[in-house]
C-alpha positions, 0 to 999 in steps of 0.5 A: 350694507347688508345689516343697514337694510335688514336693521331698516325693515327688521327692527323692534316696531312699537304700536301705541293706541290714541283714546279713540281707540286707533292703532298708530305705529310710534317708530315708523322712521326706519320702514318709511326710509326703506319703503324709499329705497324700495320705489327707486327700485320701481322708478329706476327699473331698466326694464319691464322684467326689471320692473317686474322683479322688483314687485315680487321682492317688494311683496316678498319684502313686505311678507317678511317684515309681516312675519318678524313684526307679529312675533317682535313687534309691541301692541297695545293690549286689546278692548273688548270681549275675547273668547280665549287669548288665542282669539285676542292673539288672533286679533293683534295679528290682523291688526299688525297685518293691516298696519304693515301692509299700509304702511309698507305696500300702501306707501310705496305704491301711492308715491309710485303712482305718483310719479306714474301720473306726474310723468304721464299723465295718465294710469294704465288702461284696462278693459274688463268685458262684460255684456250687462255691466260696463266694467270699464266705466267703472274702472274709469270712474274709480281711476278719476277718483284715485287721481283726484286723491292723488293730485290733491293729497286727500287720505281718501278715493271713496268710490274706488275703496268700494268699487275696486273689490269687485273689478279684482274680482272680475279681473281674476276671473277673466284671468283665471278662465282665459288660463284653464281654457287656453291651456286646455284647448292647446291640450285637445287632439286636433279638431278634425279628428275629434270631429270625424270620430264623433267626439264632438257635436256641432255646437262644441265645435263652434265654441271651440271655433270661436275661442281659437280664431275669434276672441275679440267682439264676439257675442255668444248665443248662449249664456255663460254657464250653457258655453262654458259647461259645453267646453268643461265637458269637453275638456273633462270627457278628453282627459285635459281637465280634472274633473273637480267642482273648483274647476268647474266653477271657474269655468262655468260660475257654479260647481257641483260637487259629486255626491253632496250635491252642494254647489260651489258659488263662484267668489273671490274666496272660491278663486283664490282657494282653488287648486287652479289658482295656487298652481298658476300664481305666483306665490308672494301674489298669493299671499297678498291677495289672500291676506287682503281678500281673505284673512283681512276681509278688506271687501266686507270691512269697506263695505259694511263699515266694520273695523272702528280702529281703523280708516278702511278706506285708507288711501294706501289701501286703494294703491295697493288694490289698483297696483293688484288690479294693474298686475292682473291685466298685465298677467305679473301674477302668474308664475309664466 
């Protein structure tokens, strides 16, 4: 039984280009049959911690197939200029990632959320606060459009190609900073002490004040980087936060590094390559989000239209970003 599944997901996979220049995958009937055995996994989860693992061992699946095929897997030789052959190598291994991660991942996760919407006629909700821009709305013009795509069998959710970037973003980092503050707070000396030995000032007690007992519906009077450098402050001068520009810019949106004086920008690219975020996600989520966001730079492929060979607003795509999305407000991403 063993040897049947790896011969359905480790197989000699054979790409071929149109005249269009397209990269097309000639032998896809195995993937496409185990990629079917994998949603029953989903679909017929006990469950929620069931259901969760079968998302890892997808993406673990996924990573495997990923490291076979680039060193197995035939490719039609590159067009174009190269500045050396392990530039070209480069390319084909971008280009096999692309395809295995929607051809995999993508479809197991469109004919999921197929059977979510068929079920329940809804997707999951999530609320992404943000005083200036209304990023649920956003969320909710997307979620319309991948419904639509859905139900109708269209190869493209346009708006949510475009739009979903931007909320994973958003959604690490409200992740990301709910994290460090609340495992930082916990790892404070007791307020009052803190307070009767002149630790702290007034203003520090209230944001500390605020984030323990009233998290919801509040409005601060400050701005983001005013409140949040206070607390790093704290945290750093109290012994619970390193010191260090990544975590600073987690906190605050902007880093300062020591000596340079260079500031570190708050990105999906800074997020995900800080030190904070490798310790506290789990790695098969890791991986995945640094392919797309980072080797594959997905984000800047859809929005400037790089790519000629392939569709980057692939429906598959815009499955395996909303199934990131979904997993980030839930919290599968961390390891605990």
């Amino acid at each position: 039984m063993r040897q049947e599944r790896e011969k359905m997901r480790l197989y000699h996979k054979i790409f071929k280009a149109d005249p269009n220049l397209s990269i097309y995958l000639e032998n896809p009937e195995p993937l496409k049959d185990y990629a079917e055995e994998l949603l029953n996994h989903l679909t017929h989860a006990g469950d929620m911690e069931d259901l969760h693992q079968a998302k890892v061992d997808i993406l673990r699946d996924y990573s495997d197939i990923y490291n076979f095929d680039v060193t197995d897997a035939e490719f039609p030789e590159p067009t174009g200029y190269f500045v050396d052959a392990e530039e070209k190598r480069a390319f084909v291994e971008k280009r096999i990632l692309l395809h295995d991660i929607v051809l995999y991942l993508g479809s197991i996760y469109k004919k999921y959320h197929k059977k979510i919407y068929d079920t329940h006629g809804m997707f999951p909700e999530i609320r992404l606060k943000n005083i200036a821009i209304d990023y649920t709305e956003i969320y909710q013009k997307a979620v319309e459009d991948y419904k639509n795509a859905i139900v109708n069998g269209i190869p493209h959710a346009v708006t949510a190609s475009f739009v979903l970037p931007s909320l994973i973003e958003r959604g690490l980092t409200l992740a990301l900073q709910s994290r460090m503050l609340y495992k930082c707070i916990c790892g404070l000396p007791d307020i009052s002490h803190l307070k009767e030995e002149g630790l702290i000032d007034a203003e520090e007690e209230k944001y500390i004040d605020i984030f323990i007992h009233n998290t919801e519906g509040f409005c601060f009077d400050a701005r983001e980087d005013h409140v949040m450098g206070k607390l790093y402050t704290i945290f750093v001068r109290q012994g619970v936060l390193e010191a260090s520009a990544e975590n600073e810019m987690i906190l605050t949106g902007v880093g300062h590094r020591n000596r340079s004086g260079r500031k570190l920008t708050r990105t999906m690219g800074s997020l995900l390559k800080s030190d904070f975020a490798k310790s506290e996600f789990l790695p098969e989520y890791m991986e995945l989000m640094d392919n797309i966001f980072v080797k594959l730079n997905i984000r800047n492929s859809i929005m400037h239209g790089l790519g000629e060979s392939f569709d980057y607003l692939n429906i598959g795509l815009v499955s395996i970003m909303f199934q990131l999305l979904w997993d980030i407000g839930s919290c599968e991403i961390f390891k605990n």
